[in-house]
N, C-alpha and C positions, 0 to 999 in steps of 0.2 A: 504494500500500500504506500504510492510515494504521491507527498501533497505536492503541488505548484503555489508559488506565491507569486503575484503579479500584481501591477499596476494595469488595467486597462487601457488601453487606447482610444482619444475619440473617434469618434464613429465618423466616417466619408459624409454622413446624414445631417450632419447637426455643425453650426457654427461656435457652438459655443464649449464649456468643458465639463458636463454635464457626467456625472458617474465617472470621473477621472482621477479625483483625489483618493480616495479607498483604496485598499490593499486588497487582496480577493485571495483566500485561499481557497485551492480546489482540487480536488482527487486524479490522476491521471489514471484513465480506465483499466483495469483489472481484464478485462475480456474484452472480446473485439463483439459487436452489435450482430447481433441474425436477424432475418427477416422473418415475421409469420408467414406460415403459408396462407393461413386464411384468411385474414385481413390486410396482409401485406407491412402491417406496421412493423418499426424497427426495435425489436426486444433487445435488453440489455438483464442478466442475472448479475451483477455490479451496483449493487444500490449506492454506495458511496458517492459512483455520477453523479448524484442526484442532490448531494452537499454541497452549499458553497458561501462561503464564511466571509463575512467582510471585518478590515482592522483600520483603525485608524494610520498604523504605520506599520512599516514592516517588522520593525522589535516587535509587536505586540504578537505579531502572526509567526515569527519564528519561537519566540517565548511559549506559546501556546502548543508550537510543534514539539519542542520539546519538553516540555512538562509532560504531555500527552504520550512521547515517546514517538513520534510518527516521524517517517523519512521525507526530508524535504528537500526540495531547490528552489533556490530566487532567481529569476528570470529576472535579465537587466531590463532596467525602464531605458526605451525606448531617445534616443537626442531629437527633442521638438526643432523643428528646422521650421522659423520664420520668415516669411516674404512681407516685407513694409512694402503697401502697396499704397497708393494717393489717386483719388481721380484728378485731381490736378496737375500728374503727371503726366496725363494725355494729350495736356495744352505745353507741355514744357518746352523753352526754346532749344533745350540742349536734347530733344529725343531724338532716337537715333534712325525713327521711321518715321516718313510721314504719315500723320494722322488721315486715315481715308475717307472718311464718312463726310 
């Protein structure tokens, strides 16, 4: 049973950084998913998928791990790469393309 610690990433979806600050511990699956025949849904006998812990920081979620005794790994957070962007830079005398519109 080995946990993951992570940070999330925002979502392609959203402008803002909604569900990003949390720490998230979560189970990496124990068994690979089967399909039903009958219904076609995707079964998992793995219940611990189905946990998933939020910490305010990552001490509290590694502290947690091992108190509990559980095998973990911290997954690096991600480097946020920023684009300053300005609609005023459309009108800029220094742009390197002319503006088409």
């Amino acid at each position: 049973m080995l946990a993951r610690i992570y940070r999330p990433a925002k979502t392609a979806m959203q402008s803002g950084k909604a569900n990003t600050k949390e720490w998230v511990l979560e189970f990496a699956p124990a068994s690979a998913r089967v399909s039903d025949p009958l219904m076609g849904w995707t079964v998992s006998t793995d219940m611990n998928g189905q946990v998933r812990m939020l910490f305010d920081t990552r001490e509290e979620a590694v502290a947690y791990c091992q108190r509990h005794g559980i095998a973990f790994e911290v997954l690096a957070e991600k480097e946020v790469k920023r684009i300053v962007k300005a609609y005023a830079d459309n009108f800029a005398f220094s742009r390197r393309e002319p503006w088409t519109h």
